[in-house]
Every structure is written in C-alpha cells, then in structure tokens.
C-alpha positions as MATLAB code, in Angstrom:
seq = 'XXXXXXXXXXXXXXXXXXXXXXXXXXXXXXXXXXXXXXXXXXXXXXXXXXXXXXXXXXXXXXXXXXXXXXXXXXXXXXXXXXXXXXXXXXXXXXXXXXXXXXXXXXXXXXXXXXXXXXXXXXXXXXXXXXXXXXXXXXXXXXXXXXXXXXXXXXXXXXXXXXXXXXXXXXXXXXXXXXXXXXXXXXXXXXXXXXXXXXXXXXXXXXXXXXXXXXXXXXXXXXXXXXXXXXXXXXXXXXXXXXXXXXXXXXXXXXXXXXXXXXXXXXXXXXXXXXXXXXXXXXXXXXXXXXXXXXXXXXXXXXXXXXXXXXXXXXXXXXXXXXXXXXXXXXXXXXXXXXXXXXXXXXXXXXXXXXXXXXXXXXXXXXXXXXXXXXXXXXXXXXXXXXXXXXXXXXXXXXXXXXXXXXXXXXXXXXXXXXXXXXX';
ca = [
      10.136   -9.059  -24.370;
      11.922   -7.100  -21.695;
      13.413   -4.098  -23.320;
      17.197   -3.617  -23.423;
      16.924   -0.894  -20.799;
      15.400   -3.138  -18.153;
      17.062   -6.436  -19.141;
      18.334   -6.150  -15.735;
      15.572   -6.240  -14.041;
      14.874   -9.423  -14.832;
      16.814  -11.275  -12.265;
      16.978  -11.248   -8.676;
      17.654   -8.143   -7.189;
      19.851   -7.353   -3.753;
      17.963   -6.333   -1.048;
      17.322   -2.625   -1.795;
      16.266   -1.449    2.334;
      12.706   -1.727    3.545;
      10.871    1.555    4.523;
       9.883    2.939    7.478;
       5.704    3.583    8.675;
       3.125    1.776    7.825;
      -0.171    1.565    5.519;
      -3.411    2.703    7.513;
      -4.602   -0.384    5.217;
      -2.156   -2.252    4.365;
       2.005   -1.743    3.737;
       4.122   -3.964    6.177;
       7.474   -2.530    6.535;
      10.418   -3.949    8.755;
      13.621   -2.878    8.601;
      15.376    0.875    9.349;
      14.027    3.655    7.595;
      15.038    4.977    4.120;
      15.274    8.773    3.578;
      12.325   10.010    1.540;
      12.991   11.351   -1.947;
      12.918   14.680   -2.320;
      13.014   17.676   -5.607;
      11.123   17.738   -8.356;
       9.625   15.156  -10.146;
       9.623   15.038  -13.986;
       7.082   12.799  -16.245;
       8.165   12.230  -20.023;
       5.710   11.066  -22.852;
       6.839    7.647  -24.318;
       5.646    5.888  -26.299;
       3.706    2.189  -25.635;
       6.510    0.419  -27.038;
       8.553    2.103  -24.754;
       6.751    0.303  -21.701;
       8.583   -3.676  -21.096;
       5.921   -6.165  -21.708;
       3.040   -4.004  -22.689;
       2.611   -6.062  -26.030;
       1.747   -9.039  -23.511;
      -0.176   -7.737  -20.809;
      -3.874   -8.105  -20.406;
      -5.389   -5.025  -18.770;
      -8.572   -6.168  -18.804;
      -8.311   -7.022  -14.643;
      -6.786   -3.499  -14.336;
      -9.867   -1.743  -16.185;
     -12.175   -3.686  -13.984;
     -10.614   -1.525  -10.990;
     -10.252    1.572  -12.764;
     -13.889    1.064  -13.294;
     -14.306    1.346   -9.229;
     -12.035    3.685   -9.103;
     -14.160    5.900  -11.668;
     -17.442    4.815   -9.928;
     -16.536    7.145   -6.757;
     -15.475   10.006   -8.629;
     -18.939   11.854   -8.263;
     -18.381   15.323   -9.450;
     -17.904   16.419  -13.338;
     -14.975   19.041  -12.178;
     -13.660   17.712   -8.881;
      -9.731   17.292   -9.784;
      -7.437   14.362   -9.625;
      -5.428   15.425   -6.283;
      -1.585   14.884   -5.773;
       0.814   16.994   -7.982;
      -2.676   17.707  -10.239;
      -1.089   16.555  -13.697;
      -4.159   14.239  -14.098;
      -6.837   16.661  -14.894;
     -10.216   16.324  -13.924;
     -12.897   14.030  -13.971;
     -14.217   15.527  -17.325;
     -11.270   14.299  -18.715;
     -11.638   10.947  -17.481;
     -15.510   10.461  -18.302;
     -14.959    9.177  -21.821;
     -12.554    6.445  -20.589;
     -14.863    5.981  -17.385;
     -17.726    5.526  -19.312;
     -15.870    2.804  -21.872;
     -13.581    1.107  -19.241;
     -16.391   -1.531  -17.703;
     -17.057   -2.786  -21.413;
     -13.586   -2.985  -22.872;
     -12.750   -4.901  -19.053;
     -15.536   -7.833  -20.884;
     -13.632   -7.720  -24.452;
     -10.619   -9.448  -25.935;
      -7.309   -8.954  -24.403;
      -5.839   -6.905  -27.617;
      -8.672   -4.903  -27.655;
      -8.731   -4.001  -24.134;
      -5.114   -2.727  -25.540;
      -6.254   -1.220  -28.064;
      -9.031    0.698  -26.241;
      -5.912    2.079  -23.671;
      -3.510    3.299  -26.456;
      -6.572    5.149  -28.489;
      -7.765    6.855  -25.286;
      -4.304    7.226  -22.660;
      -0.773    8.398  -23.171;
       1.952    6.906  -20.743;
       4.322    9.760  -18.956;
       7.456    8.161  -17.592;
       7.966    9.215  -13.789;
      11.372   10.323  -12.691;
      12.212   11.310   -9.167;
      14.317   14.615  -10.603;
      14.623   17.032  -13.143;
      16.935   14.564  -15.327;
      14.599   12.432  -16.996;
      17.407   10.982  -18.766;
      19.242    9.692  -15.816;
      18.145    6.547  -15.697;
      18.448    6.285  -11.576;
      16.025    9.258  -11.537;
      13.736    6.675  -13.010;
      14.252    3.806  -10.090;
      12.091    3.720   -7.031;
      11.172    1.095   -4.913;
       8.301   -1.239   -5.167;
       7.263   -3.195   -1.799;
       4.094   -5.624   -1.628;
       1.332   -6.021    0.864;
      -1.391   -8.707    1.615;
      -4.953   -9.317    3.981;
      -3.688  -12.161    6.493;
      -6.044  -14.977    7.666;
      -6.448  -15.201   11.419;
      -8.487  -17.484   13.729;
     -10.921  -15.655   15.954;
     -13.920  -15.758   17.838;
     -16.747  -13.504   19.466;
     -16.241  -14.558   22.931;
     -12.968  -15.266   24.722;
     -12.520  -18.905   24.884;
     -10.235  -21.829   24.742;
      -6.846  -20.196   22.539;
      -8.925  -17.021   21.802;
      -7.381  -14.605   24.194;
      -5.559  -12.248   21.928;
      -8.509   -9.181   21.921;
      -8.534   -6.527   18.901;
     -10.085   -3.655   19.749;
     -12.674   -0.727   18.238;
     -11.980    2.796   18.455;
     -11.312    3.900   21.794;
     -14.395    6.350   22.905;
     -11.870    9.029   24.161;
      -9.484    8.827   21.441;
      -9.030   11.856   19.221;
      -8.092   12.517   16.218;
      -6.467   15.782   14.091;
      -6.096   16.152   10.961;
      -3.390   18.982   11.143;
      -3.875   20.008    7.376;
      -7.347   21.801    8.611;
      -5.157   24.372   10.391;
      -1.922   24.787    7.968;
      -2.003   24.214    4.774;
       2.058   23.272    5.230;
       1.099   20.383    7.719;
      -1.432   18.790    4.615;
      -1.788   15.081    4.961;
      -0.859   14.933    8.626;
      -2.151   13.657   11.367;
      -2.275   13.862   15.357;
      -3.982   11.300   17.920;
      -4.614   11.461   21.241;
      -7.142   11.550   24.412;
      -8.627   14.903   25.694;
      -7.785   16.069   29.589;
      -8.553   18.934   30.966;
      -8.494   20.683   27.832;
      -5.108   19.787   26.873;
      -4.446   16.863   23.677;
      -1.909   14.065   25.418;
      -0.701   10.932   23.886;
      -2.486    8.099   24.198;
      -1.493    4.775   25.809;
       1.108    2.835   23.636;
       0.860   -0.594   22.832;
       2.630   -1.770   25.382;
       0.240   -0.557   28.025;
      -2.621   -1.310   26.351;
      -1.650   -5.163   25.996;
      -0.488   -5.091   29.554;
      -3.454   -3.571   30.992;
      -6.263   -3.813   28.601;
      -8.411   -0.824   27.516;
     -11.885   -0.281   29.024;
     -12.789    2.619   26.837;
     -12.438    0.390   23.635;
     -14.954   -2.524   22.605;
     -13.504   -5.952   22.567;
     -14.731   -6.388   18.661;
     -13.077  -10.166   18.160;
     -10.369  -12.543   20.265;
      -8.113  -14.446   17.876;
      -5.698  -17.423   19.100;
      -2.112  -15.927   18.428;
      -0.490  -12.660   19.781;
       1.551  -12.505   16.923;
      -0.723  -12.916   14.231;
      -3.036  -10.035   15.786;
       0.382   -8.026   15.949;
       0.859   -8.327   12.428;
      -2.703   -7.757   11.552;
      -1.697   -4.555   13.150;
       1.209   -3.773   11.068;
      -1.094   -5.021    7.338;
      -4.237   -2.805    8.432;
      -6.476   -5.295    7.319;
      -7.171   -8.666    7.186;
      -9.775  -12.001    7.155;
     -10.756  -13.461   10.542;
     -12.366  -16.962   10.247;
     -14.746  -17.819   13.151;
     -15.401  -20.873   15.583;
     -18.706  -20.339   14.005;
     -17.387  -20.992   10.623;
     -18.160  -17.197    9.472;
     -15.736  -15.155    8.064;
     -15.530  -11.504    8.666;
     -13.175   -8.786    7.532;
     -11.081   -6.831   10.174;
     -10.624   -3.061    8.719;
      -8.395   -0.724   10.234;
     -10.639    2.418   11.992;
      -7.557    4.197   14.133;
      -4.719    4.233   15.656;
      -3.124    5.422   19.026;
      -1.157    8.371   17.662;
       2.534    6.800   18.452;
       4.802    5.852   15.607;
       5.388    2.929   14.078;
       8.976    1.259   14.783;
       9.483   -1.548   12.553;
      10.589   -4.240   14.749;
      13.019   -5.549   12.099;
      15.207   -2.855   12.722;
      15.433   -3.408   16.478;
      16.308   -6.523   15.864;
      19.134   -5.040   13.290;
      20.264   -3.189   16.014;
      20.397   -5.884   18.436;
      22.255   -8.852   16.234;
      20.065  -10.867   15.628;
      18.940  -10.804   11.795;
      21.103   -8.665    9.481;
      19.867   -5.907    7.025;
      19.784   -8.813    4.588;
      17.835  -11.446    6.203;
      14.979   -9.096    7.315;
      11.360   -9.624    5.975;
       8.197  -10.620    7.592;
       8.568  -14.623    6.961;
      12.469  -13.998    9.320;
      10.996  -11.847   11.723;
       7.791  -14.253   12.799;
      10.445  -16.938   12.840;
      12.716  -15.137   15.305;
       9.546  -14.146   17.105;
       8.288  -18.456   17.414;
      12.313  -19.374   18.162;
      12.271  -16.764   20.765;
       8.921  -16.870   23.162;
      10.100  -15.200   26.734;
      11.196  -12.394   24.588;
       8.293  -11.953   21.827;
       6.251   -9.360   23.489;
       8.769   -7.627   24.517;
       9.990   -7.248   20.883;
       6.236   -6.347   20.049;
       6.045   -3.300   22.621;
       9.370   -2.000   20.869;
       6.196   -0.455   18.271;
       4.446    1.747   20.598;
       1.984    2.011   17.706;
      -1.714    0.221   18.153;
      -4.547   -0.128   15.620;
      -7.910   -0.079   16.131;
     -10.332   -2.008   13.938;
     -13.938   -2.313   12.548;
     -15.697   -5.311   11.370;
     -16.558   -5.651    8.077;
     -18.751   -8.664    6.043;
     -16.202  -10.664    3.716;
     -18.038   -9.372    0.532;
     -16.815  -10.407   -2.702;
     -13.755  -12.953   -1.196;
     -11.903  -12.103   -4.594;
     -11.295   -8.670   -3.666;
      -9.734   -7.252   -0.749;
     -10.801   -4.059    1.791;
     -11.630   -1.083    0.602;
      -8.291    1.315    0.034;
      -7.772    5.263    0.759;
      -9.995    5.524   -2.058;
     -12.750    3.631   -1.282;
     -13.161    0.887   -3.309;
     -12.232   -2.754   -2.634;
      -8.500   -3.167   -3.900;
      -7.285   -5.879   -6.550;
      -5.154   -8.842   -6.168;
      -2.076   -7.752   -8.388;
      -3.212   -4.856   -9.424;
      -4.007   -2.447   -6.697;
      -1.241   -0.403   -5.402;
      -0.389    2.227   -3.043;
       1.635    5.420   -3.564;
       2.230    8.849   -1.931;
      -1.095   10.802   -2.550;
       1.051   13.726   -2.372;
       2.044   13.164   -5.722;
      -0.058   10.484   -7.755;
      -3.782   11.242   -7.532;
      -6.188    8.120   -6.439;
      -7.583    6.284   -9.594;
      -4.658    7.131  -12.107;
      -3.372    3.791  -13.802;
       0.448    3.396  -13.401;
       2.150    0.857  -15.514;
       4.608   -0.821  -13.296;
       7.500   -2.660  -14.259;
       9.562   -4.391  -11.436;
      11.319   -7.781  -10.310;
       8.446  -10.019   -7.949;
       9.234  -13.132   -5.489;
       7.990  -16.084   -6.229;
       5.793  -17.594   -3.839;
       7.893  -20.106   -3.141;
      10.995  -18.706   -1.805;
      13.390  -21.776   -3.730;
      12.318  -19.876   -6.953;
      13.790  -17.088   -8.931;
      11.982  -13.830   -9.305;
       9.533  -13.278  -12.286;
       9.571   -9.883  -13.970;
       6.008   -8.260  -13.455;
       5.082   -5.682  -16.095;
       1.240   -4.642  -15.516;
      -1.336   -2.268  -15.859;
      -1.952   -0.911  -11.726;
      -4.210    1.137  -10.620;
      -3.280    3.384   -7.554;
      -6.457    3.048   -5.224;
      -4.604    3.247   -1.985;
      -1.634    5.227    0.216;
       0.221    5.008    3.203;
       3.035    6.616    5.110;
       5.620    4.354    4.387;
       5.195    5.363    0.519;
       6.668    8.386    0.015;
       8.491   10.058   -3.498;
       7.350    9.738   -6.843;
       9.073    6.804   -8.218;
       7.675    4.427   -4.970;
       4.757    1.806   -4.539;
       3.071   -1.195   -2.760;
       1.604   -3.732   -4.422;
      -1.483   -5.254   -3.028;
      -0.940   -8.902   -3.452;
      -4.542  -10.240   -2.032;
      -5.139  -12.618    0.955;
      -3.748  -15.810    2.197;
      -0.371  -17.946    2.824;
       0.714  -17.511   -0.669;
      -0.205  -13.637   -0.916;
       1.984  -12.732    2.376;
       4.766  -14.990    0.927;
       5.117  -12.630   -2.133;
       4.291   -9.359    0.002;
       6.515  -10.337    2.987;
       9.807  -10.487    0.739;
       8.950   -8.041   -2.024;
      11.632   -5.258   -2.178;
      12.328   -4.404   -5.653;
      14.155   -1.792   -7.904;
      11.339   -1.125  -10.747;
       9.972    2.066  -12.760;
       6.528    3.352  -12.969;
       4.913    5.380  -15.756;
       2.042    6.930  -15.248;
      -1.340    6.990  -17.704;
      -3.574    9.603  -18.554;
      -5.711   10.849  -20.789;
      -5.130   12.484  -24.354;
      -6.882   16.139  -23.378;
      -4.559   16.063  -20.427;
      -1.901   14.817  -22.556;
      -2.261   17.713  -24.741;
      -1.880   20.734  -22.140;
       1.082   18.321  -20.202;
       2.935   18.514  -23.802;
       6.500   16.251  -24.201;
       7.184   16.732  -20.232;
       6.806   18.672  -17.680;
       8.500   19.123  -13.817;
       6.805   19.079  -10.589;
       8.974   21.289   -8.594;
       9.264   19.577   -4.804;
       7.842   16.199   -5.487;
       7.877   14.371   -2.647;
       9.380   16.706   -0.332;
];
C-alpha cells in the first residue's frame, strides 16, 4: 500500500519538462532543457517500511542484475565512484557473493536476504531532508528500438549507419583537469589543430568516406531515432538479428528536436514525446530532414550479436541492462552497481490507460548526460513497440532511496550531506 506521503503519486502526473542531452546508450530526450540541480545532496536512513510498496515487491529480477553488476567489480578495494558514500567492494562481497542464490529463492526471502544485509538512505537534492520537494526528481524511461536493415544497400535499405569514423578523435578532458572530470571533446585532427567534425547534416547530405557503412535500414527516421536511444535491434533480410551499439559520436550537441518544434508552433510543451514528434515527422515529409539536421549531433555504431534477447546492451557499466530494472543516473553522484529503490508514477503501454505506480528494486548500471542531480533517473524499459510506448511518454515526479550495505551503513551514521551534488 502506497504510503500516505506518496498517495499522490499514484495518479497521473502533469507533464513535469523533458531534459536536455542524450544517453551514449540509451536516454531519449525531446523537449527544452531543464536546469540541472545543483548543492548538496543529503541521504537519510529509513527504515524498509518507510519505502511505498516494498512489502510487495519481488527483488529477485533486481538481484539477478546486481549479480552482473558485482561480476565486473574485479578488485577487493577498488571504490564505488560518484559522491563515494557506497564504500568499497569489500563491503559489497558478502552481498555479492549471496545475491545470485537469494535471485533463485522465494520472493520473501529474497526480502528478507536485502533487509538483513542493506540499509535504505533516502536521497534528497539539498541539505533539508525534510522538505519533501528536496526529495522529488525526475524519472524518464528509455528503450532498444527494432529496425529493418540489411548488409547491402537494396530495395528500401538506403538509410546507412555508420562505424567510427577513422579520423575522428576523441578527449576525454578529465585526463588534463581534474575540474573538467566526466567530459568529453570530439573532433578530426588537421594540421595539428582539434576542429569539429562534420554535423549531421553534412554527413547525411554528403555521406562519409572515412566511416564504414556497417548496416542500411529502410527508414530515415527510425535510424534518426536509433541515434537519439544509443542502441537498438536491427532485424535482417536474412532473417538475423543483430544488435546496433553506440561506439561515438561527432562531438556536436544534441538539440532535442522537440523543442524546435516548441519554438516553431507546432506541438506545445505538453504534447511533446517521442510517439508526437515521429507523428509530426510522417504528417510532415518535405520538411522531416530538415527537422532532423536541427541536431547537429551523429552517432556512430558497432555491431553486436543479439545475445540473450531478454536483456538489452551492455550499459556504462558493462553489463547487459534489465527490462524494468536497469536505470541510469548521474555517475557524478550514484556509483555504478548501487541498488536504488525507486518509487514513481509509469505510463501504461497503452496510452487510453491510467498510470500504474511502480515501486521497485533498480539497479543503476548505466549514465548519460541528460541525467544530471541526485534525485534523477532513466528507466530502461527493454526492446520493442510496447517498451518505446512506456519510454517515449515517461516523465514522472518520483523519489529514489538509495541501498547499501550495513558496514557502510555504520560509518554513514543517521545522514550525512554531500556538499555540491550535482553541480
């Protein structure tokens, strides 16, 4: 039973604002950009009765990931990143080791096994834990599309993506100040000099010779939007299916069209998510590419075999991400592998029903720079029609605690505050 507190979240929520940037693997965002939260952050014990819906859940899915999640966490001291309130790996070998085996048990014991070995800190986005807006963040979803493609350019397979250009470079700025951490340059080499590469625009136009034609798939827009997800499943003319995995990018920002089209009339702030804008984008032909250029941002791609078809590409971790329970957040913050409990508003997948309240067990095992502040995620909602029409219209006002375990628990006491969270 939802708790008093979060009653409200129960029902439908107002558009909150989509976010601008994009997941390297996955976060589609569309509309203008939102300011990213900035001060401390604060996390608060609670209690498990304190968390909506944990009485119901079954976390057995969720220790199945964390058991990936563990499986690429090599050394006995390396620590969780982020803010660093997670510990180290030593303090995550004893539920490591038991996760796998409690993922096979009973749903109440899988329960059981979390609340003998975790504690749950509530995050708030500022020193006030007790402000409940502190404790509010937004919660987006993203998906793996299905295209149509083919190895040779054929018939309505004209639409090219592209491998990693051999002159394009890339900097990771955070190698020469520490202040520029997580950031990123890309661009092509000339005459000793880093310049921009060519924008999308330019490279549709005029092709690229320097990058290998991987796959051709039969619609523009669908390749476009593979673009803007990361990642996604390409079904042959062969009857093979392959995974396309994001491998680079151009270097140009990423301008959500959604907000051009804000700016130019023709959706409101209301009406924009990914199911609007490819509707525009059909009702409107002559002026689709167009539209398309407005993101100067490209993304290069690997191929990939399908692997298990239950699980989706691998994340910024690593490891293949969960339907439902895989989510992004700002690695600045949250380290990779932490479980989060999340508790949020979801769209149905048909858009003539009311929201569902999801309270679950996540598993953050992926980032991206649209996700930025403490109280913020993207859930990874798997592949397919039904996935993208979840993803596509998720925009929710939810809270996220964070689990971890009891040695960490004891040397993080009743609370403590992250000074500059997210800025």
């Amino acid at each position: 039973m939802v708790s008093r507190q979060l009653a409200r979240f129960a029902h439908p929520v107002p558009f909150v604002s989509a976010v601008l940037g994009v997941l390297l693997s996955g976060c589609i965002s569309f509309g203008p950009p939102e300011p990213r939260p900035v001060g401390p952050m604060r996390l608060t014990q609670v209690a498990f009765g304190d968390l909506g819906g944990w009485a119901a859940n079954d976390p057995r899915a969720s220790l199945a990931a964390l058991t990936r999640s563990c499986a690429v966490r090599v050394s006995g001291t390396a620590p969780y990143s982020g803010t660093g309130y997670a510990g180290t790996i030593e303090d995550w070998r004893p539920v490591c080791r038991d996760a796998e085996a409690m993922s096979y048990a009973r749903a109440e014991q899988a329960r059981a096994f979390i609340e003998s070995t975790l504690v749950p800190y509530r995050v708030a986005q500022g020193a006030d834990e007790a402000n409940e807006a502190n404790q509010e963040g937004l919660f987006t979803g993203y998906f793996e599309p299905e295209l149509n493609g083919s190895r040779t350019r054929h018939g309505p397979y004209q639409t090219p993506l592209h491998s990693v250009p051999a002159d394009l470079v890339s900097v990771d700025l955070g190698r020469f100040r520490e202040s520029l951490r997580g950031q990123r340059l890309a661009g092509r080499v000339e005459d000793g000099r880093l310049l921009p590469y060519a924008a999308r625009g330019e490279i549709v136009h005029n092709g690229l010779p320097q990058a290998k034609e991987i796959l051709y798939v039969d619609d523009p827009v669908d390749a476009f939007f593979l673009q803007i997800q990361g990642s996604g499943r390409v079904v042959l003319d062969d009857g093979t299916v392959m995974r396309a995995v994001y491998a680079g990018q151009n270097g140009h920002p990423y301008t959500p069209i959604g907000a051009v089209l804000i700016d130019q009339g023709e959706l409101t702030r209301e009406e924009v998510s990914m199911q609007s804008i490819r509707a525009w984008l059909a009702a409107n032909p002559a002026r689709a590419r167009a539209l398309m250029d407005q993101n100067a941002s490209y993304v290069f791609f690997a191929l990939e075999p399908l692997g298990d078809p239950d699980l989706g590409a691998r994340g910024s971790q690593g490891v293949p991400l969960t339907p439902g329970v895989s989510m992004a957040v700002d690695a600045t913050i949250h380290p990779l592998g932490v479980p989060l409990w999340l508790e949020a508003p979801v769209p149905d997948s048909d858009p003539a029903n009311p929201n569902s309240f999801l309270a679950r067990l996540m598993v953050a095992q992926d980032t991206g720079g649209a996700i930025r502040g403490a109280v913020r995620g993207d859930v990874y909602w798997g592949f397919g029609d039904a996935a993208g029409a979840i993803a596509g219209r998720m925009r929710s006002v939810g809270r996220m605690t964070v689990l971890v375990p009891r040695t960490v628990a004891a040397r993080l006491g009743a609370g403590v505050e992250f000074p500059g969270a997210g800025s």
